[in-house]
Every structure is written in C-alpha cells, then in structure tokens.
SEDREN-760295 format. One record per atom (N, C-alpha, C): residue in three letters; x, y, z negated. Coordinates in steps of 0.1 Angstrom, whole numbers, plus 5000, padded with zeros to 4 digits. Each point is the difference from the previous one (the first is absolute). Layout:
// SEDREN-760295
ALAXYZ;...
***
This chain:
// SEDREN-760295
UNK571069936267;UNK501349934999;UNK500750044987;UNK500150124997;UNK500450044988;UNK499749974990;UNK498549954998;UNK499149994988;UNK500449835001;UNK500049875006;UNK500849895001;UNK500850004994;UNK501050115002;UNK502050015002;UNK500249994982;UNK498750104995;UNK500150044983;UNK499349864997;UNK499449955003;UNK498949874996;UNK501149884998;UNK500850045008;UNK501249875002;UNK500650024992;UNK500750124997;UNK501250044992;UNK499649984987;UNK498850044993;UNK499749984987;UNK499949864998;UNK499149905007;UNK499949874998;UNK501649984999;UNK500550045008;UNK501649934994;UNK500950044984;UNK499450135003;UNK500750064986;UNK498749974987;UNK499349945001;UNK499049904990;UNK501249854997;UNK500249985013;UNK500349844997;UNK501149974996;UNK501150165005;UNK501250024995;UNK499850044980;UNK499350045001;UNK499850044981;UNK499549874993;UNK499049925007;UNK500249834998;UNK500949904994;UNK500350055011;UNK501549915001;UNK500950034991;UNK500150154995;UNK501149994994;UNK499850034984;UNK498649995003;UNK499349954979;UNK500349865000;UNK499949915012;UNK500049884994;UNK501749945000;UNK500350055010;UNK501349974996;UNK500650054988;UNK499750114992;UNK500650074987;UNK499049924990;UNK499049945002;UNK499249924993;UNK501049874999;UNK500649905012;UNK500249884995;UNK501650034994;UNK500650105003;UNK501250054998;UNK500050014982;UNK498650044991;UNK500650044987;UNK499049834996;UNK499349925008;UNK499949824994;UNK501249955000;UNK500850015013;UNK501149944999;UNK500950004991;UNK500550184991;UNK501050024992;UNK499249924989;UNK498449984994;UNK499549954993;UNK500249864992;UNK500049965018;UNK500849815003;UNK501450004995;UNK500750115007;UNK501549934995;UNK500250024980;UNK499250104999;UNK500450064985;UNK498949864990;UNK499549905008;UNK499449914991;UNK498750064995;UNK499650115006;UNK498550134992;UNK498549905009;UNK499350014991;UNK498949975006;UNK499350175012;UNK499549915006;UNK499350085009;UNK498750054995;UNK499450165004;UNK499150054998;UNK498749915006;UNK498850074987;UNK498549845004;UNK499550085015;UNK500750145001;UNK499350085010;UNK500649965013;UNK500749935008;UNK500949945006;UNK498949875009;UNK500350065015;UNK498849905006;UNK501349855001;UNK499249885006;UNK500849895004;UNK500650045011;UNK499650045007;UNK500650035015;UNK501450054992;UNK499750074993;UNK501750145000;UNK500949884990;UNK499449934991;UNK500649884991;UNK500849945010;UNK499549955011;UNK500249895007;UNK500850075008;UNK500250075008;UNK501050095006;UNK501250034986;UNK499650044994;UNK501750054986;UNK500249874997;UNK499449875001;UNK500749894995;UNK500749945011;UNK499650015013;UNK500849985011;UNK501750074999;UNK500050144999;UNK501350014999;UNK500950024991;UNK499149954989;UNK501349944990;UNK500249854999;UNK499049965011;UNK500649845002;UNK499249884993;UNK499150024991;UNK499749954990;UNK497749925006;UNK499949964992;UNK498749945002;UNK499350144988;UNK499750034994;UNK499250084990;UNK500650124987;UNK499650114998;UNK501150084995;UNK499849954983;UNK500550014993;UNK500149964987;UNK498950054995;UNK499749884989;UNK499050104993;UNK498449975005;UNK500050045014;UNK498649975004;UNK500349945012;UNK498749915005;UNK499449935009;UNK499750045014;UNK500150025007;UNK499750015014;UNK498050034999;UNK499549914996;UNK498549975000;UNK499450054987;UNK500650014989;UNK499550054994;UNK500750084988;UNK499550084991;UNK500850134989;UNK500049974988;UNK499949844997;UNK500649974989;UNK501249975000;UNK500950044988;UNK501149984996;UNK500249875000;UNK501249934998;UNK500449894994;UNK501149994993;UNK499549964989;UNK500849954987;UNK499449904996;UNK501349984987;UNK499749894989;UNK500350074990;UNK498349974985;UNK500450064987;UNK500449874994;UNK501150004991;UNK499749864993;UNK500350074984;UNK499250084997;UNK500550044987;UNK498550084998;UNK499350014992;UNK498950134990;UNK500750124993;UNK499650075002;UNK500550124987;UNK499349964988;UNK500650074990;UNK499749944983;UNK498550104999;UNK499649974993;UNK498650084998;UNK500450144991;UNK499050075004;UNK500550164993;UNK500850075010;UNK501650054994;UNK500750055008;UNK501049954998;UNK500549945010;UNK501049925000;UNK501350115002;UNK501349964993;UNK501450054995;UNK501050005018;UNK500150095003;UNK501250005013;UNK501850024991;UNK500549915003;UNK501650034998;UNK500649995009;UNK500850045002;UNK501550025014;UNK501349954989;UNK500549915005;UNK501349954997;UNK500950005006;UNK501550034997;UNK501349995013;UNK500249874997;UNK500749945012;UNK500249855000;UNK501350075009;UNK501449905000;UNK501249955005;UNK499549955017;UNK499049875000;UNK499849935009;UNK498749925001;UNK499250065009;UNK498349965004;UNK500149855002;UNK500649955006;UNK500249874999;UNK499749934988;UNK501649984994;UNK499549984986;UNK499050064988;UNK499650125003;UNK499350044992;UNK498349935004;UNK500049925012;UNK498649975007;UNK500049824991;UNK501149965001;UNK500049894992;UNK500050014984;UNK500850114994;UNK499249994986;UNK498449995001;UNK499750165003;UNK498650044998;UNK499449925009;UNK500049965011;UNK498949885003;UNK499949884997;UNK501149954999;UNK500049804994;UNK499950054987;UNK501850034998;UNK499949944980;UNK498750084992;UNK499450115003;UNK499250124992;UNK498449935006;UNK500449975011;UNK498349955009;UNK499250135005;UNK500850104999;UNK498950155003;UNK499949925019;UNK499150085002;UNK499350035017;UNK500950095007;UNK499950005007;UNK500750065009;UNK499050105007;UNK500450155004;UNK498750085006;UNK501250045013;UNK499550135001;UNK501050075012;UNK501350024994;UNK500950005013;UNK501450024998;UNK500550045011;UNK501650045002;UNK500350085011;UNK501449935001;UNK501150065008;UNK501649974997;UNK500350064989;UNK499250044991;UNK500550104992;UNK499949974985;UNK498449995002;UNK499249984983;UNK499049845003;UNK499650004988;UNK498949885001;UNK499050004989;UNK498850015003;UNK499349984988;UNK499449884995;UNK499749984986;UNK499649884997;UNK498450014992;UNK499749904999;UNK499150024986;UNK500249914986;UNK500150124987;UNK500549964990;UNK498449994991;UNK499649875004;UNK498749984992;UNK498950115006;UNK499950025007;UNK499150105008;UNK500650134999;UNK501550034997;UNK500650164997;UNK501349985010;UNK499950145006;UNK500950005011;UNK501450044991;UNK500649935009;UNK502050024997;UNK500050005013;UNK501250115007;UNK500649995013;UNK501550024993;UNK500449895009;UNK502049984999;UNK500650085013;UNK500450094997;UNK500650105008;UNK502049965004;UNK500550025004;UNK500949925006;UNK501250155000;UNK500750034991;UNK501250104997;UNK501549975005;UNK500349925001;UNK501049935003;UNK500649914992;UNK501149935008;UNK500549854992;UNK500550064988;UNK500750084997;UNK500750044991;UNK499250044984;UNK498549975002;UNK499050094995;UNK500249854981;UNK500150054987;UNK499249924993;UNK499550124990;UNK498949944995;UNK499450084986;UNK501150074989;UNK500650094996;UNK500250014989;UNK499450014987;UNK500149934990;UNK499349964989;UNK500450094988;UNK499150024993;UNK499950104986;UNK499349894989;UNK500549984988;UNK499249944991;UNK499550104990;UNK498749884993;UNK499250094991;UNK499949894987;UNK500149994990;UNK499849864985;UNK499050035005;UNK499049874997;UNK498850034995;UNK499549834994;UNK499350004990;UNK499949864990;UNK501349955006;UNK501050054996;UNK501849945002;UNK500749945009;UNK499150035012;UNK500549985015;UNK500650125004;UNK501050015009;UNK500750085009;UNK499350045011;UNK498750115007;UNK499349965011;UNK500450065009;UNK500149925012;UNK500250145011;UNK499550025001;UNK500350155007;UNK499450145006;UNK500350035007;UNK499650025017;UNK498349995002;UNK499849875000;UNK498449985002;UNK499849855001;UNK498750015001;UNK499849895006;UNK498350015009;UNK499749864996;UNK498749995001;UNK499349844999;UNK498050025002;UNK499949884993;UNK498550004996;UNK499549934985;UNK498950034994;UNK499650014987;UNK498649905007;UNK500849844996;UNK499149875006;UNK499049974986;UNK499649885006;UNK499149914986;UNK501049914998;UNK499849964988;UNK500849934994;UNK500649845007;UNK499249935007;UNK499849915010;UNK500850065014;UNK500250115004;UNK500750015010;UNK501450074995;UNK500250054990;UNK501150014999;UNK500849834997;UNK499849914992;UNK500849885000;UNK499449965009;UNK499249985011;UNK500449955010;UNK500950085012;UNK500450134995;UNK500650055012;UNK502050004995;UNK500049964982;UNK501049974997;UNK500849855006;UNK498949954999;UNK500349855005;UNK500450015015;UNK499650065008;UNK500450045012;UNK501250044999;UNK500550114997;UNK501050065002;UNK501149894994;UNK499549944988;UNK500949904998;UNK500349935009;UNK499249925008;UNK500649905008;UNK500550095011;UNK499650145005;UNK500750035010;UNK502150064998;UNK500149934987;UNK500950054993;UNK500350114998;UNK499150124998;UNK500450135001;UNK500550054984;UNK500850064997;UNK500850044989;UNK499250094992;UNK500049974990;UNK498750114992;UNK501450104990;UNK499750135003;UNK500950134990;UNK499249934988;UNK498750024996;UNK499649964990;UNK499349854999;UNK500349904992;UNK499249875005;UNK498350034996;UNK499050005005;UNK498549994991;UNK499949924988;UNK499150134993;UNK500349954983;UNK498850094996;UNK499649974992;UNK498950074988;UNK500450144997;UNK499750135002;UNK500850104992;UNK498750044991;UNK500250144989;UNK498750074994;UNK499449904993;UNK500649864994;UNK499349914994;UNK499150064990;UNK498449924998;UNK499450074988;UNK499350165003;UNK500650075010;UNK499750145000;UNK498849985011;UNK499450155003;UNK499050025011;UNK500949945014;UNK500650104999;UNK501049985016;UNK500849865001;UNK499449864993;UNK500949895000;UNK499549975017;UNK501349945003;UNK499750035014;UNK501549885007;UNK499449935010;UNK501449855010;UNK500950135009;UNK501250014996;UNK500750035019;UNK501250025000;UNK500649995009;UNK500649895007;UNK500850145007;UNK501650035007;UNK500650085006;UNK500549925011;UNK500350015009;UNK500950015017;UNK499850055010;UNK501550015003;UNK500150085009;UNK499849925019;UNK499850095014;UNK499749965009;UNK501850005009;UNK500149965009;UNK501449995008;UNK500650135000;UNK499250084999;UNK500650155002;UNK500350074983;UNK499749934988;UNK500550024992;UNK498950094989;UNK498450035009;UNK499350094995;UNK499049884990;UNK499850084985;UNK499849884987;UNK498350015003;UNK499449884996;UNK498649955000;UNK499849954988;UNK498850084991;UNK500149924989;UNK497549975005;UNK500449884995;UNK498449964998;UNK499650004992;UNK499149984990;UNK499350004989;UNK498549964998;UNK500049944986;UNK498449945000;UNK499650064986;UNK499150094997;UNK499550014986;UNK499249914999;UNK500349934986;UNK499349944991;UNK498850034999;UNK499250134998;UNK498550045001;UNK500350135011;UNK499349965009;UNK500250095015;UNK499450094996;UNK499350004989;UNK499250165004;UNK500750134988;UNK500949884996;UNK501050134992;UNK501650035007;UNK499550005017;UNK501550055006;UNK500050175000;UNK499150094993;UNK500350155002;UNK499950044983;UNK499649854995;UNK499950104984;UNK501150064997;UNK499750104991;UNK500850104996;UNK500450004982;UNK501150004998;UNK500549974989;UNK501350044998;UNK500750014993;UNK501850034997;UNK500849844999;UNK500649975008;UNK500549904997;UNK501549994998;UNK500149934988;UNK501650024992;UNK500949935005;UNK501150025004;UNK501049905009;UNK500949974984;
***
C-alpha cells in the first residue's frame, strides 16, 4: 500500500512540475504577443495555440501557427559593397514619411512609434523622432562661392539622376538653399548639385560628377 501511496504521489508531483513548465512556458509567449516579439522556432503549436488563445488573437506576430517562417515585405535591395547607415532627428515621422517616401521616393523598411527606416538608393537612413520642437541648426562653409550647410547628407548620383531628381523636387515644389548648377567648372572635381533641406530643417545636398571616377581624386582646390 505504501509503495502505491509513493507511486501516486510522484505521478502527481511529475504532472504538477508539467504543469507548471507549461504554464511559465505560455506565460513568457504571451508577454512575447503583447510586446509585438516573435515567438521562439523552438515553441510547439500546441503551446502557440494555447498563448494565442489568451491574448485573444488568431496567431502570434511574426510567425504562423503551421509554420516558422517569418512574414514580411522587402521592397528595397541594399547597394552593393557596404552600404552607408545614417540616423537623422526629425520634428515629426509623419511628415518626415511623406518627404522621404513620396517627394525623395526612398522605400520604406522597418519602423516603430519612434523611428523609421528608409532606403536611400540601397543606403540606409533611419528618421528618429526627437520632438516637435526639434530643427537642424545650420553652419556654413564658401566653397566655389556658395554658402554650404553644415551638416548635410545626400548622394553622389549619375549625371541622368541627378536632373532627373532636380526636376522632381521641382515639381514637388521643394525650395532649393542652393538651386543645381555646374560648380569646379573645367577642374577634376567639376561636378551638378543641388542643396535642400527636409521638414525638420536637416540640409540634403546631391551631386553628379561630371567624370565619376574622379569623385576621391585628390588635388588642392582653390576657392
């Protein structure tokens, strides 16, 4: 009877240590669910299907019930080589989603309430969101007898995408600090581009050299 009495009591204290792995098992899917986190690939359906029950939902983010592929959408490449990462403050993600996505045409990648990334020709820029009160303050530098700001970010196009990306901005009416113009006439570094700034005030200058493969030559150039 005794040897029963222990036979019984362990089978319970097995089913009791069961029980309360799986309950501390759907307990950290659940916090997984509410925090938007994908769930571990090590994660049976049964325990899926149970933590999506009590957060109410059909399937936890991220992954499928049936199977451990993710789901997303890429709609952008990275540039070949090593592509450039920038972090910018922006005023307001909103507007800043409507420059950089419509008027600029970058892609859109991940984003949060917070930040957003894009793709700038296959190079990542994330607009980071500091508050409304947030604009660039600007520093100028002469250079071939322009005033330029400082800082300032862009890309170094072909000659074909820079005027076609001026013609854009023209019709999107956007205000050029500098209008696009010829600078370094005659010299190595003769070179198209063009200054403006984004809603939040931070300056974008583009540029096209005239012979692309003299954008690193090295030389003294006389202002």
């Amino acid at each position: 009877d005794d040897t029963k009495i222990r036979k019984k009591e362990n089978r319970i204290s097995e089913t009791r240590k069961t029980m309360m792995r799986s309950i501390a098992t759907l307990t950290s899917l659940t916090s997984l669910a509410r925090a938007g986190r994908t769930a571990p690939k090590t994660c049976s359906s049964r325990l899926l299907q149970s933590a999506c029950k009590l957060r109410g939902g059909d399937e936890l983010p991220g992954r499928s019930l049936t199977t451990d592929v993710s789901k997303y959408t890429k709609l952008s490449d990275p540039a070949p080589g090593s592509p450039f990462h920038y972090a910018l403050p922006v005023h307001n993600l909103e507007i800043a989603k409507k420059f950089y996505g419509e008027v600029l045409g970058c892609a859109e990648g991940r984003s949060s309430e917070k930040w957003q990334d894009y793709s700038l020709n296959g190079h990542q820029i994330v607009c980071h969101w500091v508050g409304e009160d947030y604009r660039c303050q600007d520093y100028f530098n002469p250079v071939d007898g322009d005033d330029i700001p400082v800082p300032h970010f862009g890309l170094a196009m072909t000659e074909e995408e820079f005027h076609a990306m001026a013609d854009r901005l023209k019709k999107e009416g956007i205000e050029f600090i500098i209008e696009p113009h010829l600078r370094f006439k005659g010299q190595p570094g003769e070179q198209w581009t063009m200054f403006f700034k984004d809603p939040s005030g931070n300056n974008l200058e583009f540029k096209a050299m005239t012979t692309i493969d003299n954008l690193f030559v090295k030389y003294n150039v006389v202002d």
